[in-house]
C-alpha positions in Angstrom: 0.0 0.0 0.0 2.6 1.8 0.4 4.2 2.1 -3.3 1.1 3.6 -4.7 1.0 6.5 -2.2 4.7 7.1 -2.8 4.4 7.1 -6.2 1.4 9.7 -6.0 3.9 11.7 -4.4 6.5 12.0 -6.9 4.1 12.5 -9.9 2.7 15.3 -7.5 5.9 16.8 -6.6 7.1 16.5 -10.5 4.1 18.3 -11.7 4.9 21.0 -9.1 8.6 21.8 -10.0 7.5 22.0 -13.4 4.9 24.6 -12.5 7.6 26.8 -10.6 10.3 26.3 -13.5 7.5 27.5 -16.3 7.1 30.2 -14.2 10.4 31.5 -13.9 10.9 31.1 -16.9 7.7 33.6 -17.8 9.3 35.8 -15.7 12.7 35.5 -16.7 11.6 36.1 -20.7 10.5 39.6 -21.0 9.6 39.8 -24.8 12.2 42.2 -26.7 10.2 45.7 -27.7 9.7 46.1 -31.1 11.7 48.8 -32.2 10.1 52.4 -33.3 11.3 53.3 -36.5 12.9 56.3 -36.6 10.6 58.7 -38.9 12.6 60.0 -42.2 13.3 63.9 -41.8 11.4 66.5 -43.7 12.8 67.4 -47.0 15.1 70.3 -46.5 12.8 73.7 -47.9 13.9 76.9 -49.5 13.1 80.4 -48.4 11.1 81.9 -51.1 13.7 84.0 -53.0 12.7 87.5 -53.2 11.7 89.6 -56.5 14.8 90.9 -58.8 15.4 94.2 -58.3 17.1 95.1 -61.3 20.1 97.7 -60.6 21.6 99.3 -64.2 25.5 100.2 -63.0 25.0 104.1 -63.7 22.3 104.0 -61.3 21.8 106.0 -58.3 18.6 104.4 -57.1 16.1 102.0 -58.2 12.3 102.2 -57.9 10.7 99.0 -58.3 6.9 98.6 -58.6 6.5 94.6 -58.0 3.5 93.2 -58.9 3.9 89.6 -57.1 1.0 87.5 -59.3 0.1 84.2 -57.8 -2.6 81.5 -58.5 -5.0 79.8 -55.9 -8.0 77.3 -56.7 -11.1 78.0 -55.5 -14.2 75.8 -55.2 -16.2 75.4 -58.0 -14.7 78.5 -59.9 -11.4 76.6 -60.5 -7.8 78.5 -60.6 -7.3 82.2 -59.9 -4.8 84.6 -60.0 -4.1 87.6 -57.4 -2.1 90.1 -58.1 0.1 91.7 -54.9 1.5 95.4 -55.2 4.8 95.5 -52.9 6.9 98.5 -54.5 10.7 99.1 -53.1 12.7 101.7 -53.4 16.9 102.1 -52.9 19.0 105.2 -53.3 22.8 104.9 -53.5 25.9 106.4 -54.4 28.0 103.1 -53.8 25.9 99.9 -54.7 24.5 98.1 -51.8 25.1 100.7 -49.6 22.0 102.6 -49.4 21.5 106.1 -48.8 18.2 108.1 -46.3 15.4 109.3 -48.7 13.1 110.9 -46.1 9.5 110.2 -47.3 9.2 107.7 -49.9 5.7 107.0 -51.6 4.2 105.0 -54.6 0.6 105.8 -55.5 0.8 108.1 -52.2 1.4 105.2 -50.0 4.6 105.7 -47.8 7.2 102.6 -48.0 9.1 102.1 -44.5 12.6 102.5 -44.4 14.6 100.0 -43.2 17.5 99.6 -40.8 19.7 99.8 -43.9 17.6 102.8 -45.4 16.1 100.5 -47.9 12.3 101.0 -48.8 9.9 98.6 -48.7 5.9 98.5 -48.3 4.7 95.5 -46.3 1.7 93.8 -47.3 -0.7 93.6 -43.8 -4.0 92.2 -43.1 -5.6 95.2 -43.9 -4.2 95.6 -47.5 -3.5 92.0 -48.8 -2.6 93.1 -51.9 -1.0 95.8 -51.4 -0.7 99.0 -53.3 -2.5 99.4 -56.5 -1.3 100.1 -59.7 -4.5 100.4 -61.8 -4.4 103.8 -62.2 -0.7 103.7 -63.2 2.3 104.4 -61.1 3.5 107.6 -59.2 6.6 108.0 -57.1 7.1 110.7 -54.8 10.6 111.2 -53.0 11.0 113.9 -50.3 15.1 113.8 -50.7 17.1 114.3 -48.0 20.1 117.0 -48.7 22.8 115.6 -45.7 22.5 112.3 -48.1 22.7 113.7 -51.5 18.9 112.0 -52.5 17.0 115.0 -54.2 13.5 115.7 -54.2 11.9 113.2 -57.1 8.4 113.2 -58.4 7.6 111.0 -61.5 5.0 108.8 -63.4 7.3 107.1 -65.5 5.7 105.8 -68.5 6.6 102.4 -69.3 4.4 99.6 -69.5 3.9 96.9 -67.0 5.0 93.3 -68.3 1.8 91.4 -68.9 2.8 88.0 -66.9 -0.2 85.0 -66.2 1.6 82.5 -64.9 4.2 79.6 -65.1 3.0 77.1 -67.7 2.7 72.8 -67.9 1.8 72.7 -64.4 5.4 71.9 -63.1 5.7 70.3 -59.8 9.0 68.9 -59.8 12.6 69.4 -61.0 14.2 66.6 -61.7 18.1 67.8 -62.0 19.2 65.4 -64.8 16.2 66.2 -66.7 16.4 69.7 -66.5 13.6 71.7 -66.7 11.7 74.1 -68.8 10.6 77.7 -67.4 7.8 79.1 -69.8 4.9 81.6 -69.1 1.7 80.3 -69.7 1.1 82.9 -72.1 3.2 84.8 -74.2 4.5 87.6 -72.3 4.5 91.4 -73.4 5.5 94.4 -72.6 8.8 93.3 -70.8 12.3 94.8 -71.7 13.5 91.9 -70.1 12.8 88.6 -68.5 14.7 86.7 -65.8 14.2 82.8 -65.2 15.6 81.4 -62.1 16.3 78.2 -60.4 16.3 78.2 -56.4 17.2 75.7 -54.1 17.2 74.9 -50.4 21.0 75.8 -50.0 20.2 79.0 -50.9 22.0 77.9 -54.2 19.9 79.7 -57.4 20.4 79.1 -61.0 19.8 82.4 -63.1 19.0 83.7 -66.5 18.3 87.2 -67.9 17.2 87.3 -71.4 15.5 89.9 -73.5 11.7 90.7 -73.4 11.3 88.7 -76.4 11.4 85.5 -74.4 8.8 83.9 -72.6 10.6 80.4 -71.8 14.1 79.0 -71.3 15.3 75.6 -70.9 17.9 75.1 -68.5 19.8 71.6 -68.6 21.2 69.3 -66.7 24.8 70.6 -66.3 22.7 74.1 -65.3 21.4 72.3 -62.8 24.1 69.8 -61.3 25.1 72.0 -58.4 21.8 72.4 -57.0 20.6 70.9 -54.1 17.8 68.9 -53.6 14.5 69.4 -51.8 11.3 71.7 -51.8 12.6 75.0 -54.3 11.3 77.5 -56.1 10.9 78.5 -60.2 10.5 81.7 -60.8 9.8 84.2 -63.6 10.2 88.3 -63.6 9.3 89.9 -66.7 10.6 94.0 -66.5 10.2 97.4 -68.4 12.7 100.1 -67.7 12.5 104.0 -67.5 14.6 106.3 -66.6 15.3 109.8 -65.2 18.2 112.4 -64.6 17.2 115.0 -61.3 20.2 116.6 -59.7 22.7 115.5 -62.4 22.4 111.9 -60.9 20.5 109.0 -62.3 17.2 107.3 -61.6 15.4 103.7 -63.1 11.8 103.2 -62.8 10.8 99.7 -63.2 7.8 97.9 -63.5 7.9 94.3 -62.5 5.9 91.5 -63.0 7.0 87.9 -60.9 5.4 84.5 -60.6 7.0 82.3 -58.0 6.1 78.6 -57.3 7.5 76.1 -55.0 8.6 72.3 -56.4 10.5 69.6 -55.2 13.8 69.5 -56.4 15.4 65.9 -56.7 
């Protein structure tokens, strides 16, 4: 009688060690986390270059009315384009170093001076598209005589560049493709036309031709030392006057700019 109570007792006592080794070893095998992948970083992004300001090398001041067009879709009515006035204004007797105008005003709207006595008009939420030009263009300069800036009033009479758009609906650039730049429409009224390339790294690739053209094709090797990510294409179509007060030398341009971003790769 005995043996089968012993017996008993050893299954039991097997069955019990085997309970307490299963678990320790739950315990013992935490499961390995699976790893977060580590998300891939944005792709790097230009600042949007800024509008030409064209600068003849007899000049002793530029004033630039800038008419920044751009195109937004709307519900229903489809794509449409706005039209931004932001004028500028420099005065100089060395280039890049620019000289105090006093009052500065296109279409009787003061520009503000900057820190380094560059004008510029801000667009705001009261004015989102800045200063009109629909009536023409009229500059007025108060002058300032410690600086050497005369007094300059003047409606100069060239023509604004008629600009729509950038054409074919270009989204990306792919360097060793090169890329096309062409208006949607022919443009008219330009003296000239600039086409430009920008990328990330601040790096641009730049071409001025004559008003003539509304396209150019810049190639691969144009490209090459551009890097990638989200960039800009850009056309500026530009008429030129100009005008002699106090034996120095003044250009009034009219300038017409589409800009739109793309992914460079």
């Amino acid at each position: 009688m005995k043996k089968p109570i012993y017996l008993l007792l050893l299954v039991f006592m097997s069955g019990l060690m085997f309970s307490l080794s299963s678990c320790d070893r739950n315990e013992d095998e935490v499961p390995e986390p699976t790893p977060t992948p580590t998300p891939a970083p944005p792709p790097a992004q230009a600042t949007p270059p800024s509008n030409p300001t064209p600068t003849p090398t007899d000049a002793n001041g530029v004033l630039v009315a800038v008419k920044s067009i751009s195109s937004v879709t709307v519900p229903i009515v489809g794509p449409q384009k706005i039209e931004t006035g932001i004028p500028v204004a420099l005065f100089f007797d060395t280039p890049n170093t620019y000289l105090d105008a006093g009052v500065v005003s296109c279409n009787s709207i003061n520009l503000t001076k900057q820190t380094n006595n560059s004008y510029v008009y801000t667009v705001d939420a009261t004015t989102p598209t800045g200063v009109s030009y629909s009536s023409g263009v009229t500059w007025s300069v108060e002058g300032n005589t410690s600086t050497g800036v005369p007094a300059i009033n003047h409606s100069p009479s060239n023509p604004f560049p008629v600009l729509d758009s950038i054409g074919g609906n270009i989204s990306k650039v792919t360097k060793a493709n090169g890329v096309t730049i062409a208006a949607t429409n022919t443009i008219t009224g330009a003296d000239s036309v600039i086409f430009g390339v920008y990328a990330p790294n601040g790096g641009v690739v730049q071409v001025t031709k004559s008003g003539n053209y509304s396209s150019h094709t810049f190639s691969a090797a144009d490209l090459n030392g551009l890097s990638t990510g989200n960039g800009y294409i850009q056309i500026a179509a530009y008429s030129i006057d100009d005008k002699t007060v106090g034996g120095k030398k003044y250009y009034f341009i009219k300038e017409a700019v589409f800009t739109k971003m793309v992914a460079i790769e």
